[in-house]
N, C-alpha and C positions, 0 to 999 in steps of 0.2 A: 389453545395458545398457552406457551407456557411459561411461568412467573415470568424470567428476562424481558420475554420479548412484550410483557406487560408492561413492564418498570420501562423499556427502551421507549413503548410507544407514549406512556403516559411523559415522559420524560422530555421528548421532542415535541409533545402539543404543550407542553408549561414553556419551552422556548419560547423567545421573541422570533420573528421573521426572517431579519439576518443571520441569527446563530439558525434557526432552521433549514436554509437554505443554505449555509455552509457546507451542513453534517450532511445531507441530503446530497449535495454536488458533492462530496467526498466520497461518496454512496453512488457516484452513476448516475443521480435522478436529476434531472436539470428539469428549473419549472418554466413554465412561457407565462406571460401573462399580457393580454390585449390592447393594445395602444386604444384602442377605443371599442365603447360598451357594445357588441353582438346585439344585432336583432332580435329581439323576442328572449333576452338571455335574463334570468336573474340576476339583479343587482348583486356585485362584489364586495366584499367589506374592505374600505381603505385600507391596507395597510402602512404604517409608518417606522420609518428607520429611524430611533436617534440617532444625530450625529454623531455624541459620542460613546455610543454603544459599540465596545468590539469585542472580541474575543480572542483571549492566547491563544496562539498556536505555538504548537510542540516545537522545541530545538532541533528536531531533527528534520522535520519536514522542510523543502525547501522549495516548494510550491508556492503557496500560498503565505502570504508574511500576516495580513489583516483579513476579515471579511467585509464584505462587498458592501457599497455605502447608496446604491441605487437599483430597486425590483428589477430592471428594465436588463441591469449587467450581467454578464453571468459569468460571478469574482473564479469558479473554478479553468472556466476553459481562457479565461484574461492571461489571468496567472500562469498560465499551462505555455501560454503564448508567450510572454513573457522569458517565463524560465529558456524555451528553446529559443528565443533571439538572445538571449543572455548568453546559452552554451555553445551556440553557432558561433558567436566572437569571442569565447574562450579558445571552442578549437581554431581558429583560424590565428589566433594571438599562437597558439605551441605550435602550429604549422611554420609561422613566420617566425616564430626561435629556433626551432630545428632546421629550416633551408639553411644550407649552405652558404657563406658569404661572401662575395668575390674576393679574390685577395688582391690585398692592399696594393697601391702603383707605387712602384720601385721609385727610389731617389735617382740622380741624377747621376751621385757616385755609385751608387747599387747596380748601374743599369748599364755604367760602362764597365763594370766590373765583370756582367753577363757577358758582353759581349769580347770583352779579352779572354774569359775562360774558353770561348767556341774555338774551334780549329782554325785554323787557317788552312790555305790550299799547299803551299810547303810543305805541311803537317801532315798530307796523304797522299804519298809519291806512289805507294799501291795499288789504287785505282785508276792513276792516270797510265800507268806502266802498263796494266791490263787494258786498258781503253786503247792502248797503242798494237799491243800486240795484236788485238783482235781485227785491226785495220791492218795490219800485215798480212795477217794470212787469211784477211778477206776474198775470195774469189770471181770474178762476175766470168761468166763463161754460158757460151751461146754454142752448142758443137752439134751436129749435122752427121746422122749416121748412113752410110749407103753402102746397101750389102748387097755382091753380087757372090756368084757360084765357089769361088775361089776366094774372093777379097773382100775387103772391111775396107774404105775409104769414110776417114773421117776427120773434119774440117770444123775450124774454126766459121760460123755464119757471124755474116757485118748485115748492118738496116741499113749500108751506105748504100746498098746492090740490091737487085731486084730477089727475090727466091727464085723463077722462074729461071734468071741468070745462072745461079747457083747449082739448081738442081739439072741444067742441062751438061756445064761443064764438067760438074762428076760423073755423069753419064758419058760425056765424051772420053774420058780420062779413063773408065774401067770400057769400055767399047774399045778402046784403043791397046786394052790386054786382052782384047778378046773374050772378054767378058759382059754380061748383062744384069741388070736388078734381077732378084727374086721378090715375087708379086711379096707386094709390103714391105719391101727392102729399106724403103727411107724412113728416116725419121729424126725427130730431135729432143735434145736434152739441155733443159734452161736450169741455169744456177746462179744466187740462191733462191732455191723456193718462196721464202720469204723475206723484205727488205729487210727485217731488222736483223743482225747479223747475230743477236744475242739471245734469239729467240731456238730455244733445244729442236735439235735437228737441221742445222743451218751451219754444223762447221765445217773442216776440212775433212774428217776422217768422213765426212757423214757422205761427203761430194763422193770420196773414195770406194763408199760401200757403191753408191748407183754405180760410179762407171763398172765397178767390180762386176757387180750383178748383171750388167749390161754385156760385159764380154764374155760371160758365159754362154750365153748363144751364138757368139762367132766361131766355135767350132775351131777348128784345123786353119781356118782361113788365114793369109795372110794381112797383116795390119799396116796401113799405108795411113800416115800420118800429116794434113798439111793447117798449117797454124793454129797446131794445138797450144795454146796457151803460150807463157813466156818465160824465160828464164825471171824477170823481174815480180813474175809473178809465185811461181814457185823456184826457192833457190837450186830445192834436187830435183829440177824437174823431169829430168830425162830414168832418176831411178824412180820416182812415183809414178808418172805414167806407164815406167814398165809391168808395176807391181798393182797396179787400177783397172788397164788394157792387153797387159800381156807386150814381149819385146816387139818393136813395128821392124818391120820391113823395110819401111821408108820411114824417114821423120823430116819431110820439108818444113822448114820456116814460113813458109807463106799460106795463107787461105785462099779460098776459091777465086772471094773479091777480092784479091789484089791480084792474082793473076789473070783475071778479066781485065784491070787496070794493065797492068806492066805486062806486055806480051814476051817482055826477057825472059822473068818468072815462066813462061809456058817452057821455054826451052832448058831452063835449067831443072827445071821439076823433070824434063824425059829424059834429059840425060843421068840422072838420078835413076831413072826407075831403068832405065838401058842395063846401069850397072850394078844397079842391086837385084834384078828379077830377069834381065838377059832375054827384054825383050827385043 
């Protein structure tokens, strides 16, 4: 053992109890001592604490302020305890300086002043102008394709009329050219796809590609036209349908359902096709 650690140990047995048990819990060693004397144990020698026996502690240490005034406590791991409920409400004290703090609620003049700075609806005649336009050349169109050897017959479809109506009297109508469907001849084309009108893929040019795409397998046929859409609805309608379907043949004003309704409608649609196709 060598001189220091002679001087250290001779040094800590000249301590009192208290300052031992300090240096000792500074040191890791924490002593226990028995609430009541062990069976069979050799008697303990009292130890006693003056009251006012303490010892400085260093300025810099901020553990322990005094040493421990009762055998039973143990002043290191107190203090220890201590210190982190001490730091734990330090940080939470700079947590609650640093949060952010609502801001303040506006005066009464402040508050009408925000609300004179907002726009008014006079103030945005742009978006109402587009909200209009887009309602103009909104589309809704239900059309009914029936292709037979020679012809394209294709009709405006109404929910007012049964299908089965529908699909018999364009049958009649190319029957009565001499003509018959080709197997999968019928079919139909709903617009728009989707209700909201502002939703991409849902406008006019867009309507214009399907039909486009669509007349491309009618071939040579001829194009017989009955209540394709409306002047009201399109203003050139008669050049876009040519340039969506190709030029018709026929372009009657009436749909299937209305000439199942008005049987004039039947005779004016044949004298139509008498003189445009010389049947």
């Amino acid at each position: 053992m060598s001189e220091q650690q002679n001087l250290q140990r001779i040094s800590i047995m000249t301590m009192s109890e208290a300052e031992r048990q300090y240096y000792l819990g500074k040191s890791g060693i924490h002593l226990w001592y028995a609430r009541s004397p062990l069976p069979g144990a050799a008697p303990s020698p009292e130890f006693r604490f003056p009251a006012e026996d303490s010892v400085p502690e260093p300025a810099s240490d901020p553990i322990v302020s005094r040493p421990p005034q009762s055998p039973r406590a143990r002043p290191a791991k107190d203090a220890t305890g201590k210190h982190r409920i001490a730091g734990i409400q330090a940080l939470m004290a700079d947590r609650e300086a640093e949060a952010p703090k609502p801001p303040p609620a506006l005066k009464a003049s402040e508050a009408q002043a925000s609300v004179a700075e907002e726009p008014s609806a006079a103030e945005v005649p742009e978006l109402e102008a587009v909200t209009e336009a887009d309602q103009q050349i909104r589309i809704d169109a239900r059309l009914g394709f029936w292709v037979s050897e020679r012809s394209v017959l294709v009709s405006g479809v109404s929910d007012e009329a049964s299908a089965r109506l529908q699909d018999a009297l364009a049958e009649n109508i190319l029957a009565s050219l001499g003509e018959s469907l080709v197997p999968e001849g019928a079919h139909e084309i709903r617009w728009p796809v989707f209700g909201n009108p502002r939703v991409p893929g849902n406008g006019l040019d867009d309507f214009h590609g399907v039909l486009r795409s669509a007349s491309k397998e009618f071939g040579a046929r001829r194009l017989l036209l009955l209540g394709v859409l409306t002047d009201e609805q399109l203003p050139d309608r008669s050049e876009w349908l040519a340039s969506a379907l190709g030029i018709p043949a026929v372009d009657f004003p009436r749909s299937l359902a209305e000439l199942a309704a008005v049987p004039a409608y039947k005779r004016d649609l044949w004298q139509q096709l008498k003189s445009a196709i010389g049947v």
